[in-house]
N, C-alpha and C positions, 0 to 999 in steps of 0.2 A: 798371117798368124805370127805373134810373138814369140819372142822366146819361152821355154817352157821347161820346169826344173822337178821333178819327185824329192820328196822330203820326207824322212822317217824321221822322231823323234820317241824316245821314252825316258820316263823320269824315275829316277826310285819312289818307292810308295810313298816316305813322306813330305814327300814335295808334290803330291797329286793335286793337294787341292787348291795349294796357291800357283798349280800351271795352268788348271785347268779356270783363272782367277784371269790370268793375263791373257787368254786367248779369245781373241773379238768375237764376235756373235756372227759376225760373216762370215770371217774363217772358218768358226764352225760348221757353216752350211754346207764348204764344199771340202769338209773332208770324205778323202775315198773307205776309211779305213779307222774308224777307232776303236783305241785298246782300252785295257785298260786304266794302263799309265801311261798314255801316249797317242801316238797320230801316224798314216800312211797320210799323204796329199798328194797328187797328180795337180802342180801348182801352173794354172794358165800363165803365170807371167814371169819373170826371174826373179825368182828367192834370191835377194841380198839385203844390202845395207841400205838401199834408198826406199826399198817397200815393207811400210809401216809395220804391218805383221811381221815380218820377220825381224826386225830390228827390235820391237818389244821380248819376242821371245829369244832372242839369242842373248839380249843381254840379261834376262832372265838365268839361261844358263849358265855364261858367265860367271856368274854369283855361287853357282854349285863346283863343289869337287868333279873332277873326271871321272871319278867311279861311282858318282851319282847320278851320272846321264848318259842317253847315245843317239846322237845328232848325223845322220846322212843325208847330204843332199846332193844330187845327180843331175848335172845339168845336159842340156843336148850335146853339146861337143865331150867329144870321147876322152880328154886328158880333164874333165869337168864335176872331180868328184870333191867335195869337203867330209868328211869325219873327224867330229868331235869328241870328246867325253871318250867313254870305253862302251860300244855301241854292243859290241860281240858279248859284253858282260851280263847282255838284257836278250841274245840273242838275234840281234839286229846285223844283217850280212845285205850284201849288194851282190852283185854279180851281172855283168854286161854277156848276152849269147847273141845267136843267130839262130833264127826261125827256120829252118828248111820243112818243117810240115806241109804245107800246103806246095810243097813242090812234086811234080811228077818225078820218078825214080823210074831210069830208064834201064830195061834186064840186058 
């Protein structure tokens, strides 16, 4: 298995239509999670600079103010996060925990 990254993005409203303008028909397919002005992905491969989809849209956002977007991407290694734009603005937050549900709790 590849590497593998989660990716939230949102856009201010009036940039919806030209985001949702640069976003491939494939990509669309495997989003986990669409918003309104934006996208959850559980992306199978590593979101950077060499895979096409992400290089159209990031320089997409580029093009906008910081307080017109919010960009988190999480990659597998734990020091493996980017934040863009003002994410918190749109209410977009990360947070890494530890599962302990499924464990026996011993009295």
């Amino acid at each position: 298995m590849g590497y593998r990254s989660d990716v939230a993005i949102v856009v201010a409203d009036k940039h919806i239509d030209n985001f949702w303008k640069i976003v491939s028909d494939d990509l669309k397919e495997t989003i986990d999670t669409k918003f309104t002005n934006g996208f959850y992905i559980n992306y199978t491969s590593s979101w950077g600079e060499l895979n096409p989809d992400a290089k159209v849209i990031t320089d997409f956002l580029e093009t906008l103010p910081d307080e017109e977007f919010g960009y988190i991407c999480i990659g597998e290694d734990n020091a493996d996060v980017e934040m863009f734009g003002q994410p918190s603005k749109f209410d977009l937050y990360y947070t890494r925990l530890i599962d302990t549900s499924e464990l026996v709790v011993e009295e």
